[in-house]
C-alpha positions as CSV (number, residue, x, y, z in Angstrom):
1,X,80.5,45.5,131.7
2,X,80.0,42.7,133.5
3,X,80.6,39.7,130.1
4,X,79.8,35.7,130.5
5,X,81.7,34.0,127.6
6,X,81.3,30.4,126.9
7,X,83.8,28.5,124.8
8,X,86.0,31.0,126.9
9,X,89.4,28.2,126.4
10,X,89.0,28.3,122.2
11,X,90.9,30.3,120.0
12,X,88.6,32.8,119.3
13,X,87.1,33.1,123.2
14,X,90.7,32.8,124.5
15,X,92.0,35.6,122.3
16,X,88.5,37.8,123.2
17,X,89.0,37.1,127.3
18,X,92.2,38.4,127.2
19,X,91.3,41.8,125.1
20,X,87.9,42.7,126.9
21,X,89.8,41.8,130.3
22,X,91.8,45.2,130.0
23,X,88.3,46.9,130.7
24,X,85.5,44.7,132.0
25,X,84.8,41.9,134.1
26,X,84.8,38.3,132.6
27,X,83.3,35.4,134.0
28,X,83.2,32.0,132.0
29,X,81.2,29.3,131.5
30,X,83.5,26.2,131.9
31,X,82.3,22.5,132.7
32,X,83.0,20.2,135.5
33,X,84.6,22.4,139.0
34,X,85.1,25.6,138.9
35,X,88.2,27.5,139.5
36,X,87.3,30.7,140.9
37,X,84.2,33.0,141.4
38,X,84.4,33.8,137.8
39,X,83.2,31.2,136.5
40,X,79.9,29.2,136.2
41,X,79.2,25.6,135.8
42,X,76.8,24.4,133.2
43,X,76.3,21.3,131.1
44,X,74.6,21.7,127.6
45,X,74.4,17.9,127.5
46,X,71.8,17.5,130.9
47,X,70.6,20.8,130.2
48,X,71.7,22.2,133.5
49,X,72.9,26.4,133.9
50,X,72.1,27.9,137.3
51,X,70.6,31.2,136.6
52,X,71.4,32.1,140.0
53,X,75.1,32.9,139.4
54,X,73.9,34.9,136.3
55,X,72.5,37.8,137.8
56,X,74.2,41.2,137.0
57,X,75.6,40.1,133.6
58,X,75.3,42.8,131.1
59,X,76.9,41.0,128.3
60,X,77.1,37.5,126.8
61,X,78.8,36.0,123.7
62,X,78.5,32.2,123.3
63,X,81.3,30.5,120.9
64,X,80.7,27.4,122.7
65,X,80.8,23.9,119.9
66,X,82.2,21.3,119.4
67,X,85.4,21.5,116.8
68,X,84.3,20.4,113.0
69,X,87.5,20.0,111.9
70,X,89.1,17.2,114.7
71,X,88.0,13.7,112.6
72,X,86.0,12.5,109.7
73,X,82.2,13.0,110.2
74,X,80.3,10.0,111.7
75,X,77.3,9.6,112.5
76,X,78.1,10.5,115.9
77,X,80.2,13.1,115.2
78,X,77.9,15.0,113.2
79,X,75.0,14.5,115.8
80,X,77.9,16.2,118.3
81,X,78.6,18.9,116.3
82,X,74.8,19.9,115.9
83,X,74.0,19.2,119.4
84,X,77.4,21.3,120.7
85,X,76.3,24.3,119.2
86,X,72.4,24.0,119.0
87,X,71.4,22.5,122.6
88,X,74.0,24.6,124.6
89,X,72.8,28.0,122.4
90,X,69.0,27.0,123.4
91,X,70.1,26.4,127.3
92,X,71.9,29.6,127.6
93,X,69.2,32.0,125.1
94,X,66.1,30.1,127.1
95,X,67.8,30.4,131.0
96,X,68.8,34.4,130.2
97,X,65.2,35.0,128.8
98,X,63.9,33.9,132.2
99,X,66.5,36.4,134.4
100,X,64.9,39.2,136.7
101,X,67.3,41.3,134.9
102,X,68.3,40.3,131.2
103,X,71.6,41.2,129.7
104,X,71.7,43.3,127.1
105,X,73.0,42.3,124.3
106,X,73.8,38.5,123.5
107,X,76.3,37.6,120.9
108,X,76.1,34.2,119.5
109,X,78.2,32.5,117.3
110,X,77.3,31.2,113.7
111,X,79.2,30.6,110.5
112,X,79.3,31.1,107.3
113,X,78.6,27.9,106.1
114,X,75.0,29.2,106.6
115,X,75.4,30.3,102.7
116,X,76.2,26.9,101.7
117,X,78.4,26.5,98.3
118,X,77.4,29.4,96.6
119,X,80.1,29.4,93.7
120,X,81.2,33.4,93.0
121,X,78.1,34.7,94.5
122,X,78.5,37.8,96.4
123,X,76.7,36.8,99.6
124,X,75.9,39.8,102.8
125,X,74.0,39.1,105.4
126,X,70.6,39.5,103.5
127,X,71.5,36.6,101.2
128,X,69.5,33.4,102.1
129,X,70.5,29.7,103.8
130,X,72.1,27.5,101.3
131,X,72.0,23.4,101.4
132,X,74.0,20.7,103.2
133,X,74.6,19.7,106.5
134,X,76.3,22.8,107.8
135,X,73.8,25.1,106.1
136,X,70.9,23.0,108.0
137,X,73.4,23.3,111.6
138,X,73.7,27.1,111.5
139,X,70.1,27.4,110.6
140,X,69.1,25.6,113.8
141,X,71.9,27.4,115.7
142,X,70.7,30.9,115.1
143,X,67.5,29.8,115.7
144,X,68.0,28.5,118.8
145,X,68.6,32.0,120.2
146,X,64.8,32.8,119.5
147,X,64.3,33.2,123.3
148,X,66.4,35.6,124.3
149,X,65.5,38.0,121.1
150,X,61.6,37.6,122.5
151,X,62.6,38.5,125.8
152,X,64.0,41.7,124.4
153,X,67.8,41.1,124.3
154,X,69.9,42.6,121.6
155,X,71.0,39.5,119.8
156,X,73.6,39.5,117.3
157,X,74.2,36.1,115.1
158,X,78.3,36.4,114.0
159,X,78.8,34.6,111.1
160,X,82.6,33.2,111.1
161,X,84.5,32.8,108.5
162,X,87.8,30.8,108.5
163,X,89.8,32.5,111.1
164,X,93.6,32.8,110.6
165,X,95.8,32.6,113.5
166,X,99.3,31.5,114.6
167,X,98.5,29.7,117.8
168,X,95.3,27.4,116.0
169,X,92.5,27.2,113.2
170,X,93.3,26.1,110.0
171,X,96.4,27.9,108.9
172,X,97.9,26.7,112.3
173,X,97.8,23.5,110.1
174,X,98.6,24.5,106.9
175,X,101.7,26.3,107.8
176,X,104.4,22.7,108.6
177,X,102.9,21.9,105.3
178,X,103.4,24.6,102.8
179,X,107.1,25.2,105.0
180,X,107.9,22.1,103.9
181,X,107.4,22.6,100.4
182,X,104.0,20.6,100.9
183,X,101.5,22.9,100.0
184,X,99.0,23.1,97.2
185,X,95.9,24.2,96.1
186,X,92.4,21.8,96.9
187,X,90.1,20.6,93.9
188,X,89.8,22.8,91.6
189,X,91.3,25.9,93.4
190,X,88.1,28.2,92.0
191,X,86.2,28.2,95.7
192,X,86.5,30.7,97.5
193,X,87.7,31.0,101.0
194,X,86.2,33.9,103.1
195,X,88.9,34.4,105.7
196,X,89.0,36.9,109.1
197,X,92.4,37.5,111.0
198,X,91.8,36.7,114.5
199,X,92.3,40.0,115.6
200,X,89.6,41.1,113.6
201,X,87.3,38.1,114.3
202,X,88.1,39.5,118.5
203,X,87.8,43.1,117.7
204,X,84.4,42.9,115.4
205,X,82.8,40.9,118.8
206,X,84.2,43.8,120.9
207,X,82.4,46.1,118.5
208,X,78.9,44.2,118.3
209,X,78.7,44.2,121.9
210,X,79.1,48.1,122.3
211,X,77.3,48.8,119.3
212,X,73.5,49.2,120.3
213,X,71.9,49.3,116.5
214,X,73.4,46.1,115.5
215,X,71.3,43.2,115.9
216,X,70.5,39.9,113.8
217,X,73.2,38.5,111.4
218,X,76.4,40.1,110.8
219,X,79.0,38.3,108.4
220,X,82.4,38.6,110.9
221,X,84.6,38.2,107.6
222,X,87.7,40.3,105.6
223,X,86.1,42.1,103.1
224,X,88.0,40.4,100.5
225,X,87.7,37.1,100.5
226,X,90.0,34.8,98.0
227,X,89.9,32.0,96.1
228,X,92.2,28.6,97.4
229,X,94.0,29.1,94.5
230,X,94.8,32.8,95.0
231,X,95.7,32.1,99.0
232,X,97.7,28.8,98.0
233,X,99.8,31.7,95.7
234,X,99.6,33.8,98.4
235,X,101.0,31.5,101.3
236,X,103.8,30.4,98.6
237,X,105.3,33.5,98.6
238,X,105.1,34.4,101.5
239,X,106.8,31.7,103.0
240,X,109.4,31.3,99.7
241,X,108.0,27.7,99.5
242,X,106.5,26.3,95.8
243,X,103.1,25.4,96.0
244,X,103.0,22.4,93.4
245,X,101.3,20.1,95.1
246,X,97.8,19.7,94.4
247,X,94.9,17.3,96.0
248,X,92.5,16.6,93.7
249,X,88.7,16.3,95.0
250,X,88.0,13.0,94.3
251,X,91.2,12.3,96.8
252,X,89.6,14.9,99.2
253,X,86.9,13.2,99.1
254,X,88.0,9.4,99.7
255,X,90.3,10.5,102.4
256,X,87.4,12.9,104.4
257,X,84.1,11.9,102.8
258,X,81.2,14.4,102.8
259,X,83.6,16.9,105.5
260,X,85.6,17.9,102.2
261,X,82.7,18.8,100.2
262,X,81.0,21.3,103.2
263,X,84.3,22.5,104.1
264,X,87.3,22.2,101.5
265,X,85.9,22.2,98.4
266,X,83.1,24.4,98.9
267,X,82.8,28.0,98.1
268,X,81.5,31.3,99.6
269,X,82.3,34.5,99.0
270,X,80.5,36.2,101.9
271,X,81.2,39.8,103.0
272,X,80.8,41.7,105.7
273,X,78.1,44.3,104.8
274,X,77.1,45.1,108.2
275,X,80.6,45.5,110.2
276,X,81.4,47.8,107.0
277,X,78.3,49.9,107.1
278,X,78.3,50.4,110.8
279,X,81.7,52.0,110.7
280,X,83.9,48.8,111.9
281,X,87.6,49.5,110.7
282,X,89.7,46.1,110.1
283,X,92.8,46.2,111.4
284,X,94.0,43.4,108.8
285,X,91.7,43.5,105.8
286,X,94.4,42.2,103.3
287,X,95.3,38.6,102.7
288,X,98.7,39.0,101.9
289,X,100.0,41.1,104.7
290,X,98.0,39.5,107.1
291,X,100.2,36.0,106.6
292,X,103.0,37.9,106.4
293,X,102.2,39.3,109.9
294,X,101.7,35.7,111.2
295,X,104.1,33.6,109.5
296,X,106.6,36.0,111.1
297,X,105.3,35.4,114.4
298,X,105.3,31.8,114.2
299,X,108.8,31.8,113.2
């Protein structure tokens, strides 16, 4: 297939250009000049994409947004992060709509944080939007897609959960930490983290786009999430490091403000229903083995 990618330079398009390179053609949507004839300029912002350069693409999965973890959450930065992901997922659903010749299938990228803080609620894809200001984001993300489903496109919403990977994300973070003895559980340790290796996060997108009967949301997580506690054990021994350290909430809280409550403190225990039911086989669906795998490789 002919596949346009945006957010093609992040760690989850990077890793997904690279693997669906091997057998199909990838062209990129990049900003400012482009580099070849494989890739198309577009700017979310201005609300400028050339359908022209669009024609003949049988595939497209947008991970394009803006990163919610880089800073404290302004103002500004929250209206950046809605914008990132909401404007540029309209632009790109809305121009594809109106092609001759529509792509097939479009996979767009959500999150779990659609669930909100759930506690130890078993959440699939059925389960309803939860509150706060992710929740409310990823509710206007997926629907900003709206116009390619109408126009008959496959669309496929792929709920993210924390993706682990050596070369970025969150445990790129973690790990100088918890190596240096650092390391310890946040607030109370009882939330739960639903985590996805990044080959699985790249391998369940390969799988939605060849997969013709799944459309709407599909939870792109392990299927057994942990709590913080449980993964701060976990990490521990894997790396032989002690995990004593502990930051309470209220510290969380003073040091991040409202990103530690949406993101560090609270819980969701989604699972992936869907990927499981339609046959999807996870190449890493164990916690423990997984950081073993990329601890190793970091080394």
């Amino acid at each position: 297939m002919r596949i346009l990618i945006s957010g093609a330079s992040g760690l989850i398009g990077s890793a997904l250009a690279r693997r669906l390179a091997a057998s199909h053609e990838i062209v990129r949507l990049v900003r400012g000049k482009t580099a070849g004839v494989r890739e198309i300029v577009w700017n979310p912002e201005e609300g400028i994409l050339d359908a022209g350069p669009l024609e003949n693409i049988e595939a497209v999965v947008n991970l394009a947004g803006e990163n919610i973890a880089s800073g404290r959450w302004t103002a500004a930065k929250k209206s950046r992060i809605r914008a990132s992901r909401v404007d540029g997922t309209s632009l790109l659903a809305r121009t594809l709509a109106n092609l001759p010749s529509p792509p097939r299938v479009f996979v767009s990228a959500s999150a779990i944080g659609f669930y909100g803080d759930r506690g130890s609620e078993e959440l699939d894809e059925s389960s309803g939007a939860g509150f706060g200001f992710l929740a409310e984001v990823c509710r206007a993300w997926e629907a900003a897609t709206a116009p390619a489903a109408e126009a008959g496109i496959r669309v496929v919403l792929a709920r993210f959960g924390v993706v682990l990977a050596r070369e970025g994300g969150a445990l790129a973070r973690m790990l100088p930490l918890f190596r240096f003895g650092l390391g310890g559980q946040l607030g109370s340790g009882r939330q739960y983290m639903s985590w996805i290796a990044l080959e699985d996060a790249v391998g369940a997108i390969s799988f939605l786009l060849e997969n013709a009967s799944l459309h709407g949301p599909v939870n792109i997580t392990s299927p057994k999430p942990v709590t913080n506690r449980h993964f701060t054990t976990l990490l521990g021994r894997v790396l032989r490091r002690p995990t004593f350290m502990h930051a309470p909430a209220w510290a969380l809280r003073f040091a991040l403000g409202e990103m530690a409550d949406e993101m560090l403190l609270t819980s969701t225990r989604a699972l992936p229903r869907r990927l499981l039911e339609s046959g999807y086989r996870f190449a890493n669906p164990e916690l423990e083995t997984t950081l073993r795998e990329l601890a190793a490789q970091g080394r």
